[in-house]
PyMOL Python script that loads the backbone (N, CA, C, O; Angstrom):
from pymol import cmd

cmd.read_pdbstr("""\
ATOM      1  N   UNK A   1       0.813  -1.201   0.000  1.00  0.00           N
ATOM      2  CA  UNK A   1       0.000   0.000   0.000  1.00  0.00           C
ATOM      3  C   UNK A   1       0.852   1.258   0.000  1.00  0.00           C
ATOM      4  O   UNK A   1       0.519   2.277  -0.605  1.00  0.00           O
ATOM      5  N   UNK A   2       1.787   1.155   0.594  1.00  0.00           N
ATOM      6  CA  UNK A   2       2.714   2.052   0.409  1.00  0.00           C
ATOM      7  C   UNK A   2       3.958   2.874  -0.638  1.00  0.00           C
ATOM      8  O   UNK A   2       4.674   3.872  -0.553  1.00  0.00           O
ATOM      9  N   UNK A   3       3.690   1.744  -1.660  1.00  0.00           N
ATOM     10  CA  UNK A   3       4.182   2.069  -2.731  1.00  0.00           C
ATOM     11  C   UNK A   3       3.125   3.176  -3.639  1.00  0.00           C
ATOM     12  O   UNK A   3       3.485   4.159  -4.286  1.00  0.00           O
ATOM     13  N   UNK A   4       2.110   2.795  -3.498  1.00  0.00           N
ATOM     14  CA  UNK A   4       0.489   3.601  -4.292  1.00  0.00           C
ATOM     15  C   UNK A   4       0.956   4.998  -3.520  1.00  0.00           C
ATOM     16  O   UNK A   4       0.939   6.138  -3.986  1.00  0.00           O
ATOM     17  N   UNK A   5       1.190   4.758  -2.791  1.00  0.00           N
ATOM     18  CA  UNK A   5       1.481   6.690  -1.747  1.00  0.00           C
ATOM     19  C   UNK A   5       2.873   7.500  -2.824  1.00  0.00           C
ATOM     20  O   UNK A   5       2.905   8.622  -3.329  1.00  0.00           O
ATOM     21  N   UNK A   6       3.599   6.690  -2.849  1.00  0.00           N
ATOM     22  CA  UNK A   6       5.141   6.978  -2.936  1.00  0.00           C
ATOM     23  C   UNK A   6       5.095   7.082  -4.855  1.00  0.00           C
ATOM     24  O   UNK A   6       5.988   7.602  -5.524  1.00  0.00           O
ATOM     25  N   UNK A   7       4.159   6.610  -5.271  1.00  0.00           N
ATOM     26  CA  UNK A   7       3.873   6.843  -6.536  1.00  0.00           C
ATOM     27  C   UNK A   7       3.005   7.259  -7.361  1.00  0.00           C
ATOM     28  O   UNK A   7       2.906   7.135  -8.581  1.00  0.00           O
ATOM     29  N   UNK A   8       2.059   8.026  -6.192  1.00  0.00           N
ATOM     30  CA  UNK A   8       1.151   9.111  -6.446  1.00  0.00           C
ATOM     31  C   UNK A   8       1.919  10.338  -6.011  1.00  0.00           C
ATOM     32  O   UNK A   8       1.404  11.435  -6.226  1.00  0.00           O
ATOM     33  N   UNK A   9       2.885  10.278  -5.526  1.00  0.00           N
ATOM     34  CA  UNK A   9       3.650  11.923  -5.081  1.00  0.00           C
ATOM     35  C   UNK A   9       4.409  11.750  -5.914  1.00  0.00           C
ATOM     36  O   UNK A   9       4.559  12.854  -6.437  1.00  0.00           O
ATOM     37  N   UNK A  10       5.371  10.634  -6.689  1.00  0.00           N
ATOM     38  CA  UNK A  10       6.085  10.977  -7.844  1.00  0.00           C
ATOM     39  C   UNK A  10       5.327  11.752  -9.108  1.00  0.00           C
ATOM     40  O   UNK A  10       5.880  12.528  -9.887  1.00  0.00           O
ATOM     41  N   UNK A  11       3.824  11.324  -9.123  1.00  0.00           N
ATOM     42  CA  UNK A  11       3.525  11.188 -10.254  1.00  0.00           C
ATOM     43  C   UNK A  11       2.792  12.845 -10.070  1.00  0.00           C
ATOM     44  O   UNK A  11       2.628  13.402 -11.155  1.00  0.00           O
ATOM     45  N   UNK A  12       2.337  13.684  -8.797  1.00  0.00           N
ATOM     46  CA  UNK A  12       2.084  14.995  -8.598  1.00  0.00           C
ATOM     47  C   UNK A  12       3.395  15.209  -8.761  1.00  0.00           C
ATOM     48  O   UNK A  12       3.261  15.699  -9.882  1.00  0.00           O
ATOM     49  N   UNK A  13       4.686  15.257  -8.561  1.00  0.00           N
ATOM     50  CA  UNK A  13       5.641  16.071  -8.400  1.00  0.00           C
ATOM     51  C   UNK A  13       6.212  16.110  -9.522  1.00  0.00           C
ATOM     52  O   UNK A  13       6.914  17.076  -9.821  1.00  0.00           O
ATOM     53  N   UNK A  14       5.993  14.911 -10.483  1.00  0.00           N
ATOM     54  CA  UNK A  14       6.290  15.100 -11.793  1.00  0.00           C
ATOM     55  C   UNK A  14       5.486  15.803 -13.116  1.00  0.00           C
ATOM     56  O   UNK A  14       5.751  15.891 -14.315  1.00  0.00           O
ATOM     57  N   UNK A  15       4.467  16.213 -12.337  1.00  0.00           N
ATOM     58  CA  UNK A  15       3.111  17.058 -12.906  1.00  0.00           C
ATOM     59  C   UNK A  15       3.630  18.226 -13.038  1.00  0.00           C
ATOM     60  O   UNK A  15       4.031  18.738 -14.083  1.00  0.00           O
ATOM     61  N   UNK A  16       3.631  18.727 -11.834  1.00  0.00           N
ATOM     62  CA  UNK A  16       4.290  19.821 -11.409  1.00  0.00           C
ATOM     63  C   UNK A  16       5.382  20.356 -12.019  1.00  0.00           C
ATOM     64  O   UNK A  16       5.452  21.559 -12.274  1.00  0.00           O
ATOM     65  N   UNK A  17       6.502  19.339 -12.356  1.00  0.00           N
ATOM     66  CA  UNK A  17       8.030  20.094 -12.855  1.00  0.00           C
ATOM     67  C   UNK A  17       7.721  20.492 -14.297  1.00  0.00           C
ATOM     68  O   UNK A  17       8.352  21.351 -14.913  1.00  0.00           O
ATOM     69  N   UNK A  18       6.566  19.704 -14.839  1.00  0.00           N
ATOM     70  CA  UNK A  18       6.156  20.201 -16.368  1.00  0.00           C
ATOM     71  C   UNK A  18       5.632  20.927 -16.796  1.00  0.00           C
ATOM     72  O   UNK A  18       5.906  21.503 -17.849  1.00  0.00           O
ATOM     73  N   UNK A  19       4.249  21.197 -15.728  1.00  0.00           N
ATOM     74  CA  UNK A  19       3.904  22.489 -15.657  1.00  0.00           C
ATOM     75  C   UNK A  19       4.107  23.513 -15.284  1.00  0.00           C
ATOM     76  O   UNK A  19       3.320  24.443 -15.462  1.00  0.00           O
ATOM     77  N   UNK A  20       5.798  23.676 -14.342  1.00  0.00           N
ATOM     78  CA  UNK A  20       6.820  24.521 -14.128  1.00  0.00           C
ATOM     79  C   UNK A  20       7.067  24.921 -15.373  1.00  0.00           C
ATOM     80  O   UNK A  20       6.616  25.977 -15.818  1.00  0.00           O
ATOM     81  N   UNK A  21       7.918  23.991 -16.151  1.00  0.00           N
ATOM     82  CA  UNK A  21       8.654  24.107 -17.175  1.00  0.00           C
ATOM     83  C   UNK A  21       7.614  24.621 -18.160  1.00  0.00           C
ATOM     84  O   UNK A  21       7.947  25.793 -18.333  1.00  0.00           O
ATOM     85  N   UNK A  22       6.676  24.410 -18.801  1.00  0.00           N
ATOM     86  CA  UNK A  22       5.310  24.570 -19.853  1.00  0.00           C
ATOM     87  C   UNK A  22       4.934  26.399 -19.547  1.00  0.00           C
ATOM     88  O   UNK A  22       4.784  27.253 -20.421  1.00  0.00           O
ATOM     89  N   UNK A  23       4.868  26.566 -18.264  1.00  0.00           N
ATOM     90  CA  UNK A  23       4.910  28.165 -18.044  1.00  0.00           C
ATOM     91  C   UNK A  23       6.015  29.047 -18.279  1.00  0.00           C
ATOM     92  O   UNK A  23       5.953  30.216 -18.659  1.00  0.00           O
ATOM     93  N   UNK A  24       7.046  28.357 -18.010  1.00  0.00           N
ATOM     94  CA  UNK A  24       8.386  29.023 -18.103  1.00  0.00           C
ATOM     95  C   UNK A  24       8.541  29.444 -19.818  1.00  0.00           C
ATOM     96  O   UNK A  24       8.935  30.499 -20.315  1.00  0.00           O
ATOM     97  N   UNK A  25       8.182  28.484 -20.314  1.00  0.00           N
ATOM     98  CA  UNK A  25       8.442  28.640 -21.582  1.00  0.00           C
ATOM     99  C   UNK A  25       7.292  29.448 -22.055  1.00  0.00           C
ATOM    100  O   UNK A  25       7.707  30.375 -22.749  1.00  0.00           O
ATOM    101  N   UNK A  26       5.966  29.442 -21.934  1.00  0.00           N
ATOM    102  CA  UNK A  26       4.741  30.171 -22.313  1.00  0.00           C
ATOM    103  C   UNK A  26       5.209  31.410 -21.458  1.00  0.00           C
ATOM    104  O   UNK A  26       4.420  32.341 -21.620  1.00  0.00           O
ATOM    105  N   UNK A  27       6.270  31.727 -20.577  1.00  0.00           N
ATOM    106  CA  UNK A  27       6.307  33.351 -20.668  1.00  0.00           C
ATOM    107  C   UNK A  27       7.185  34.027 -21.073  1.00  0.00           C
ATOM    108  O   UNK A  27       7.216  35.257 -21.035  1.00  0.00           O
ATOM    109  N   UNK A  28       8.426  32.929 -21.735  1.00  0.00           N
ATOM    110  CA  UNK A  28       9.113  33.487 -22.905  1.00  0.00           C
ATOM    111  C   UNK A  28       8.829  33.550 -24.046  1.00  0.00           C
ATOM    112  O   UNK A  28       9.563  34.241 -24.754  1.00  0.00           O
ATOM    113  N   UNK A  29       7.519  32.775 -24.746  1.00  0.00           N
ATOM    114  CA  UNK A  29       7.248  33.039 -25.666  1.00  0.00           C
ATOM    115  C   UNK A  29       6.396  34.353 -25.350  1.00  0.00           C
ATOM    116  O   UNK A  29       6.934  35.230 -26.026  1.00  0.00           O
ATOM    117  N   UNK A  30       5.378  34.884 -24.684  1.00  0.00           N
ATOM    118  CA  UNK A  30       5.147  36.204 -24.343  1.00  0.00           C
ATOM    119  C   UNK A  30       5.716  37.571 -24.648  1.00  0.00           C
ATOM    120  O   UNK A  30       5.517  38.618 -25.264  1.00  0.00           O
ATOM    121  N   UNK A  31       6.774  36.748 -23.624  1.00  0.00           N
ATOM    122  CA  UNK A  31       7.965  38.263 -23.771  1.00  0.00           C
ATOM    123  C   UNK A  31       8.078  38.802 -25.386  1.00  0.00           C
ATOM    124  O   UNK A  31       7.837  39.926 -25.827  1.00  0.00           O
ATOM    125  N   UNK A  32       8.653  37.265 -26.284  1.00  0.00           N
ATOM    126  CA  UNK A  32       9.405  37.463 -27.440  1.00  0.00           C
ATOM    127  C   UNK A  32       7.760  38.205 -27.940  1.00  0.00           C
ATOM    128  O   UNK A  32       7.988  39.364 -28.284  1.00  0.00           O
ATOM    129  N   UNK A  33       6.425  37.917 -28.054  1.00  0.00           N
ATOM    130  CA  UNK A  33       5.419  38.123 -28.460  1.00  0.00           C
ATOM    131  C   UNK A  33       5.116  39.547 -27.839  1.00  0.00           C
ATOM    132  O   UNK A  33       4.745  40.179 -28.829  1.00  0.00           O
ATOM    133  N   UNK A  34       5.086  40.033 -27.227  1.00  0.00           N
ATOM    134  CA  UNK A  34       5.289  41.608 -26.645  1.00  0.00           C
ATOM    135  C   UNK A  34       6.078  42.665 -26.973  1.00  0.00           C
ATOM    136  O   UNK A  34       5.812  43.867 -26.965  1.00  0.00           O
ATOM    137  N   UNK A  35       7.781  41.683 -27.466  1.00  0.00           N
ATOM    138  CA  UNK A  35       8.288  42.475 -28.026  1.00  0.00           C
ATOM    139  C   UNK A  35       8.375  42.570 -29.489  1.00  0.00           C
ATOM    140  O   UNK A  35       8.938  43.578 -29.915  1.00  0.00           O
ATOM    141  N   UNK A  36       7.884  41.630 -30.434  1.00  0.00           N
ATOM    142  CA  UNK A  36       7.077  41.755 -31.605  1.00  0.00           C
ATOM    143  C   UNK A  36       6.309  43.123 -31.709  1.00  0.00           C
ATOM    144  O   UNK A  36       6.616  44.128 -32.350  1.00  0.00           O
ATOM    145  N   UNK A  37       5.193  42.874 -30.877  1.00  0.00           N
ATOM    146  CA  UNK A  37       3.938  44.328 -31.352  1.00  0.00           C
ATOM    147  C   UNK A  37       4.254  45.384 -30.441  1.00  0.00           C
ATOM    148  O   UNK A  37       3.391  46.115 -29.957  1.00  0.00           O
ATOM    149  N   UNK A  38       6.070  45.520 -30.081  1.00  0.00           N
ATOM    150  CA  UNK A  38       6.361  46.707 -29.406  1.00  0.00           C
ATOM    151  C   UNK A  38       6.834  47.304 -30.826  1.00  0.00           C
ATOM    152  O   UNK A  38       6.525  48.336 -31.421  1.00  0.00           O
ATOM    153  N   UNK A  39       7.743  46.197 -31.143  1.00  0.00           N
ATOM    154  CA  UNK A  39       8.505  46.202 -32.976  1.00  0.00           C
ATOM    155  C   UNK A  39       7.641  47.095 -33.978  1.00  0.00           C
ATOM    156  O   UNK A  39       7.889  48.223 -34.405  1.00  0.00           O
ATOM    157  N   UNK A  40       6.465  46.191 -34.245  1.00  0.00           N
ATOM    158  CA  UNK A  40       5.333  46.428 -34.965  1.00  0.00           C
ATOM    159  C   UNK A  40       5.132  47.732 -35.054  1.00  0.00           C
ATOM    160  O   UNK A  40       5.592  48.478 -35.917  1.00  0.00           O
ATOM    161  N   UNK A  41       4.085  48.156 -33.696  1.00  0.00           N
ATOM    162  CA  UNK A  41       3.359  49.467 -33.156  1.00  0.00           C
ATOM    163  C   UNK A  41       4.546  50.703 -33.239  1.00  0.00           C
ATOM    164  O   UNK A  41       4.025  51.763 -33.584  1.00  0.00           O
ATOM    165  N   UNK A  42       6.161  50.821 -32.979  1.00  0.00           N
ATOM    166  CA  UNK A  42       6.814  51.565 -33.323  1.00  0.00           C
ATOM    167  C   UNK A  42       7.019  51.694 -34.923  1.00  0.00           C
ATOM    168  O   UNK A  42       7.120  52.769 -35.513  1.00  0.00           O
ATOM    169  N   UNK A  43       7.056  50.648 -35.414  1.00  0.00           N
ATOM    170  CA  UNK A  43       7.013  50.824 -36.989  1.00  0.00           C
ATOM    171  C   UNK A  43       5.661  51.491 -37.628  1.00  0.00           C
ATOM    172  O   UNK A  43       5.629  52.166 -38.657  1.00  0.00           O
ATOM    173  N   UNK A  44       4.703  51.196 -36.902  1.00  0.00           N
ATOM    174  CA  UNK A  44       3.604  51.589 -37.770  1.00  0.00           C
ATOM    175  C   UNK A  44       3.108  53.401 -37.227  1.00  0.00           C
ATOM    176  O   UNK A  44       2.255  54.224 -37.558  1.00  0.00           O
ATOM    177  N   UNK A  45       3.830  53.344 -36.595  1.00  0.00           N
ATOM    178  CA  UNK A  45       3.950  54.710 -35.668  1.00  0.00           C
ATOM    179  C   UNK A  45       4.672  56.060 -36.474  1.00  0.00           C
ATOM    180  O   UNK A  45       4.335  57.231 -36.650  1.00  0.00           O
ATOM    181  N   UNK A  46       5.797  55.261 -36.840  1.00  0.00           N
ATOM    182  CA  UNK A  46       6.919  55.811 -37.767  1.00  0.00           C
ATOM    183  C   UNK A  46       6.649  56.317 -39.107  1.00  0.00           C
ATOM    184  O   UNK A  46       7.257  57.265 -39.603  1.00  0.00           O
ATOM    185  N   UNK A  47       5.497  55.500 -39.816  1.00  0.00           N
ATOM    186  CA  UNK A  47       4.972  55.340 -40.942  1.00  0.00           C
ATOM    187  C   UNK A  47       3.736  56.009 -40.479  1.00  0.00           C
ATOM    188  O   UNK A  47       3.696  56.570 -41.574  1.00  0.00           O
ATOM    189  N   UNK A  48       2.786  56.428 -39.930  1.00  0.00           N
ATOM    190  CA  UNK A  48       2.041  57.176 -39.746  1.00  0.00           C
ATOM    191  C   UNK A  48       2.828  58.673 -39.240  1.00  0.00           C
ATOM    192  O   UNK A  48       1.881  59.337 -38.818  1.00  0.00           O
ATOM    193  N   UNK A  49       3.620  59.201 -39.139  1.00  0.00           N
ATOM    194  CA  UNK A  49       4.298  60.460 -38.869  1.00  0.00           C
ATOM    195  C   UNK A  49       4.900  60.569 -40.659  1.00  0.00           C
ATOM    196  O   UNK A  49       4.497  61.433 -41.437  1.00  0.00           O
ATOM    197  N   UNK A  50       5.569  59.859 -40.896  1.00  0.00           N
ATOM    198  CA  UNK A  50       6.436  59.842 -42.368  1.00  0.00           C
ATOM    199  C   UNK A  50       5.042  60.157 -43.465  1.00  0.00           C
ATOM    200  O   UNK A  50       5.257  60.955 -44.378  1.00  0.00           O
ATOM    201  N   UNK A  51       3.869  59.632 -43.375  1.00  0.00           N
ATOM    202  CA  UNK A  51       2.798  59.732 -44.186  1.00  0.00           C
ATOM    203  C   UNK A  51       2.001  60.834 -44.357  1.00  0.00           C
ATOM    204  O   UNK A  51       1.449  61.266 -45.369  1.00  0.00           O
ATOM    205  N   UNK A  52       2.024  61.381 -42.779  1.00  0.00           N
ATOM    206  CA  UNK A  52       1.301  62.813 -42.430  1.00  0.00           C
ATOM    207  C   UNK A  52       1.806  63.605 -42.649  1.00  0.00           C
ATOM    208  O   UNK A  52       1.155  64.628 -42.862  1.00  0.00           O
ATOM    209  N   UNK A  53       3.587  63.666 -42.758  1.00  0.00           N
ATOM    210  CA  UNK A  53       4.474  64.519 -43.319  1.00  0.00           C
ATOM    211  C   UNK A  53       4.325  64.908 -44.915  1.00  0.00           C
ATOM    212  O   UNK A  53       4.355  65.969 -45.540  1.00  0.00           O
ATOM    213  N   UNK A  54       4.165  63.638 -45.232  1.00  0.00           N
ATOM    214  CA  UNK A  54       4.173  63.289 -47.211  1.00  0.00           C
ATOM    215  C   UNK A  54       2.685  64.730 -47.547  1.00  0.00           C
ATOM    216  O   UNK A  54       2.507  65.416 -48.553  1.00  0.00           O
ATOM    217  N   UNK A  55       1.978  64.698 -46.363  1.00  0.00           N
ATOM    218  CA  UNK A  55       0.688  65.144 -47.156  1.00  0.00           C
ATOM    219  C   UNK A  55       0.599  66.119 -47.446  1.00  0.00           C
ATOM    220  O   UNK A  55       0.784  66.741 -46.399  1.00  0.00           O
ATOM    221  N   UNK A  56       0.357  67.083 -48.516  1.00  0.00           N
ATOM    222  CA  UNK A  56       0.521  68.588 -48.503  1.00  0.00           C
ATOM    223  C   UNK A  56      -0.865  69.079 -47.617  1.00  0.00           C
ATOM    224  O   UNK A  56      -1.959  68.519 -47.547  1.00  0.00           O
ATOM    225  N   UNK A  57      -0.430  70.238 -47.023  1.00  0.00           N
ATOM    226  CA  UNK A  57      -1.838  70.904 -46.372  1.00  0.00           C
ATOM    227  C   UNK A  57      -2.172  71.819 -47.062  1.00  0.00           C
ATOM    228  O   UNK A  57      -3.182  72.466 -46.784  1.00  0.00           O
TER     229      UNK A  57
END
""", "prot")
cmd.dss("prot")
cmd.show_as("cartoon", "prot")
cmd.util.cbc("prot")
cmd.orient("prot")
């Protein structure tokens, strides 16, 4: 009976290190994804000033 104990806490603690790891990585992909539409939104920023410039008044 004591093995069922000792291999239900392996099997939570091995849950656990993956869904450690599974977040770790889902908040570096974030980051890299944040700093994409920081990329983006400054480019399209740039190009909306450069465009408003182009326009004669």
């Amino acid at each position: 009976m004591s093995w069922m104990l000792v291999a239900a806490v392996l099997l939570a603690t091995a849950g656990l290190l993956v869904l450690g790891v599974l977040a770790i990585r889902l908040w570096a992909d974030v980051r890299a994804l944040a700093k994409g539409v920081d990329t983006a939104s400054r480019a399209l920023a740039e190009a909306a000033e450069d465009l408003s410039a182009a326009v004669p008044r």
